[in-house]
C-alpha positions in Angstrom: -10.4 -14.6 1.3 -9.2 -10.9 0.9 -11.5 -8.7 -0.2 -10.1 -7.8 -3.8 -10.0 -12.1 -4.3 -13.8 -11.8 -4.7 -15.9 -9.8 -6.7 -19.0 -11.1 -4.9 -17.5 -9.7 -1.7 -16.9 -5.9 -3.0 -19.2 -3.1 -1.8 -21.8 -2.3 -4.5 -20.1 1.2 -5.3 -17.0 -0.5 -6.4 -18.4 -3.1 -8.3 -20.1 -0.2 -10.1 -16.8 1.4 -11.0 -15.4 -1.9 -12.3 -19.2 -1.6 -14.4 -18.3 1.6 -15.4 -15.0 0.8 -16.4 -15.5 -2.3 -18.2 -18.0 -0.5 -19.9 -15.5 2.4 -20.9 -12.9 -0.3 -22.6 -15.5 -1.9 -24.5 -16.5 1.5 -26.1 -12.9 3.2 -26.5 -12.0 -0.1 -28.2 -14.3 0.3 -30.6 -13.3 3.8 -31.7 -9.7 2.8 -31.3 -7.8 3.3 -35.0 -10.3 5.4 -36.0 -11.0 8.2 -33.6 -11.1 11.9 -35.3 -10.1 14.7 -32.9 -9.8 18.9 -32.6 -8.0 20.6 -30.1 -9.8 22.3 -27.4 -9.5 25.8 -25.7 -6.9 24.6 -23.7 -4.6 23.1 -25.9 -5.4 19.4 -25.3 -7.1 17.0 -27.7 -9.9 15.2 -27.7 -11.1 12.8 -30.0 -14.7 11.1 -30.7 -13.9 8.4 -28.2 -13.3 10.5 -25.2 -16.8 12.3 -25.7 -18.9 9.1 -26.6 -17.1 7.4 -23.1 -18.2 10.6 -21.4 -21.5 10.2 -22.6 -21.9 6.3 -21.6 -20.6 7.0 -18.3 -22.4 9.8 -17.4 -25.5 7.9 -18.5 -24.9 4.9 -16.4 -24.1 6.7 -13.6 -27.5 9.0 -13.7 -29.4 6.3 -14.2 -27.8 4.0 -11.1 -26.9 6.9 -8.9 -29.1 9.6 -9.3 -28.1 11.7 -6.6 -24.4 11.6 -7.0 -22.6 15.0 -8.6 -20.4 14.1 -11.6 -17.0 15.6 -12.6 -15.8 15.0 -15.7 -13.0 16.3 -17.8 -15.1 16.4 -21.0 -17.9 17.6 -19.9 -19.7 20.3 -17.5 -20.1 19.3 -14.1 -23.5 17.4 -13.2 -25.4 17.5 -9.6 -24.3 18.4 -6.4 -23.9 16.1 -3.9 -21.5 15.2 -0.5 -20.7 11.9 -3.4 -19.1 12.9 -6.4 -17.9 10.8 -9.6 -14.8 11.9 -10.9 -14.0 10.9 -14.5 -11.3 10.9 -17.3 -13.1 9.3 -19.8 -9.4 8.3 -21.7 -6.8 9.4 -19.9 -3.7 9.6 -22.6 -6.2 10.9 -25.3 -2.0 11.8 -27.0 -1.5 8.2 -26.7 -4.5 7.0 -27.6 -4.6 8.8 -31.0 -1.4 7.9 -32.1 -2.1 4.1 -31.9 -0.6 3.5 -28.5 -1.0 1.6 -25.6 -1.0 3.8 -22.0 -4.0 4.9 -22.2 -7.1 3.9 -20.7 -10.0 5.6 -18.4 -9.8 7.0 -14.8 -12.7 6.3 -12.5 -13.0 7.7 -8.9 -15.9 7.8 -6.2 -15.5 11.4 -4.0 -17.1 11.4 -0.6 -17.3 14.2 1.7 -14.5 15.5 -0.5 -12.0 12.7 -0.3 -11.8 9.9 -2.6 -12.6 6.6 -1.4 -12.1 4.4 -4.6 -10.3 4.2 -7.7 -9.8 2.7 -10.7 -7.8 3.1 -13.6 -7.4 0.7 -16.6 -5.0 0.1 -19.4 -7.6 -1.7 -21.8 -4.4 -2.7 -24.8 -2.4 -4.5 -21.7 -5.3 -5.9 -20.3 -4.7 -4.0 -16.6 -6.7 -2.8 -14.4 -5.5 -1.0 -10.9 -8.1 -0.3 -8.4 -8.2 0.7 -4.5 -10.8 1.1 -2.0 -10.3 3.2 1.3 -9.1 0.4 4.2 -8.8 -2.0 2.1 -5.9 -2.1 -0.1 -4.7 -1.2 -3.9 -4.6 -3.8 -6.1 -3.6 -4.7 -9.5 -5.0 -7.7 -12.0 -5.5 -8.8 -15.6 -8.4 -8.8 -17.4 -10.0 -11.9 -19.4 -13.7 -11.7 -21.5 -14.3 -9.2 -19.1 -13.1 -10.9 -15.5 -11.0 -9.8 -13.4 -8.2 -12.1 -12.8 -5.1 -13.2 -11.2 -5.1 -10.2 -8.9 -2.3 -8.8 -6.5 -2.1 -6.5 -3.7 -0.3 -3.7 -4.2 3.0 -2.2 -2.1 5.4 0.8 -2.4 9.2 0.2 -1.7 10.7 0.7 1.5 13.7 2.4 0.2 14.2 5.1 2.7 17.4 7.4 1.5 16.9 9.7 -1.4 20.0 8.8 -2.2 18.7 5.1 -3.7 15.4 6.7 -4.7 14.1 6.3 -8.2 12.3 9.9 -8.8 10.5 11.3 -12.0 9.4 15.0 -12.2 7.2 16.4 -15.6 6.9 18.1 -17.2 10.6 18.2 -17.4 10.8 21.1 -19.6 9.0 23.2 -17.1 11.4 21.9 -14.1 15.2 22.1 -15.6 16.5 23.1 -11.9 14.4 20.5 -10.0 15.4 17.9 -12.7 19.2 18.8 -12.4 18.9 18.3 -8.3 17.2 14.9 -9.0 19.6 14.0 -11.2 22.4 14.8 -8.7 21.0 13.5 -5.4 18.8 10.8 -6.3 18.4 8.1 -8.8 16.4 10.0 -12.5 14.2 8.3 -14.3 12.2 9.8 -17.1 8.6 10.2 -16.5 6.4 7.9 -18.6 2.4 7.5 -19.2 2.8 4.2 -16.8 5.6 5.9 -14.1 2.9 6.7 -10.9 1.3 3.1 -11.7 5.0 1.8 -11.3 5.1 2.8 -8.2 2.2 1.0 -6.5 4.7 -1.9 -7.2 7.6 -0.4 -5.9 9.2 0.6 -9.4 9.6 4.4 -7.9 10.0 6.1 -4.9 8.7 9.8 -6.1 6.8 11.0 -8.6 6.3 14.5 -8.6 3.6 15.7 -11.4 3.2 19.6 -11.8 0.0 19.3 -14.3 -2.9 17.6 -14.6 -7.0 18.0 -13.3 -8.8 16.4 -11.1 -9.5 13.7 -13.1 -5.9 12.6 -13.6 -5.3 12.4 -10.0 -8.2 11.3 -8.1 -7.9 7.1 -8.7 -4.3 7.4 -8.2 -4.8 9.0 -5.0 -6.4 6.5 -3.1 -4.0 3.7 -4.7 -1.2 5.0 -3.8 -2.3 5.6 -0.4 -3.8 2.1 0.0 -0.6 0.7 -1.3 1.3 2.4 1.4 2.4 5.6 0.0 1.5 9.6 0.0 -0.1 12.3 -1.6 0.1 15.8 -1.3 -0.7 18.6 -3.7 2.1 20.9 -5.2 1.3 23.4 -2.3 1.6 20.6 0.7 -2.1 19.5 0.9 -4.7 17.6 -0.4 -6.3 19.2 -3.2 -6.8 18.1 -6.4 -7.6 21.2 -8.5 -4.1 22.8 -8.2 -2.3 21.6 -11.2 -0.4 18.1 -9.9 0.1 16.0 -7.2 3.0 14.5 -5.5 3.3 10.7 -5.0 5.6 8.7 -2.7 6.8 5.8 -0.8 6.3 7.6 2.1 9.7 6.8 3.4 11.9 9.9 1.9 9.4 12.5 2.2 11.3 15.2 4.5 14.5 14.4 2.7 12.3 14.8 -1.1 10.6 18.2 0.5 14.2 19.5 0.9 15.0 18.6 -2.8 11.7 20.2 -4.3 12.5 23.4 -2.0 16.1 23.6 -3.5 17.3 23.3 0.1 
């Protein structure tokens, strides 16, 4: 039996993200439809729900692992520590607000300064994606709080830019690198859903010039368990520059040569 098939087989640490997690559904569900919200300093929103989630899951993950750090995108960070929680309490906050349905809550365990599980739910579809370092990215429904029906996760193995799907945002801040996509590979426009899509081999690049920490560390390590690549905007393997870069890993010299203007 594969290691995602049983949740009595999973390593405490990411059975206590799936805690975490489940835990983070049940409370943004409650606030759901009736979330007030300001705008802070950076221009962003954030609404009652994202600060009571941040609360809970700091909480739970003081009390259970005391001598972990904790970064969080709505709130200072906590601890220092070689082990490091990496939180968006609702990721989509836009989304959330307006009565949608991407948006859910990023969870990520950093060790030694690389990221060794994720998870990242979609509480209104009743998904949850999750990876753990060597052994796979996976994707399955949730059911009164169960995990089930879940599948292993691949990238495509389309290897020509030509027949790549690629996404870039945000597009308004990349007209020239949207025009060249357009022209020598296959456009898509970027959705809340579009780096998720391809874990399943529904892209081949996504290339995303904003976002913290928070919004990239899950996806990391799932899209790197399911076969594909990461890099930064700047070639490595940061996460506090502003984006990340996902791929197949089959049309990566061919993509660098598009994102140079080359």
């Amino acid at each position: 039996m594969a290691l995602a098939d049983d949740p009595e087989t999973w390593p405490e640490d990411l059975t206590f993200a799936h805690q975490l997690a489940q835990t983070a559904s049940r409370l943004s569900l409650d606030y759901f439809g009736s979330s007030t919200s300001h705008i802070k300093a950076d221009g962003t929103p954030v609404g009652e729900a994202d600060l009571a989630v941040d609360r809970a899951l700091n909480e739970l993950i003081q009390s259970a692992r005391p001598d972990d750090a904790i970064l969080s995108e709505e709130s200072d960070p906590i601890g220092e520590s070689s082990r490091r929680w990496i939180l968006d309490p609702i990721d989509g906050t836009v989304f959330f607000l307006a009565g949608g349905d991407t948006w859910g809550t990023h969870i990520a365990l950093e060790e030694n300064d690389e990221v060794i599980l994720g998870v990242v739910t979609r509480p209104l579809l009743s998904e949850v994606w999750w990876a753990l370092r060597d052994a796979g990215a996976w994707r399955g429904r949730v059911e009164h709080g169960r995990i089930v029906d879940s599948v292993r996760l691949r990238v495509s193995r389309i290897d020509r830019l030509a027949e790549s799907r690629i996404t870039v945002w945000p597009v308004g801040r990349h007209a020239d690198l949207v025009a060249r996509a357009k022209q020598r590979a296959r456009w898509s426009e970027p959705s809340a859903l579009c780096v998720l899509d391809l874990l399943r081999g529904g892209f081949e690049a996504v290339c995303a010039y904003s976002g913290g920490p928070w919004d990239h560390a899950p996806t990391v390590v799932l899209v790197e368990e399911a076969g594909g690549r990461f890099c930064d905007p700047a070639g490595g393997r940061r996460l506090d520059l502003g984006g990340a870069i996902y791929t197949n890993g089959q049309i990566d010299d061919e993509l660098h040569q598009l994102l140079e203007g080359l």
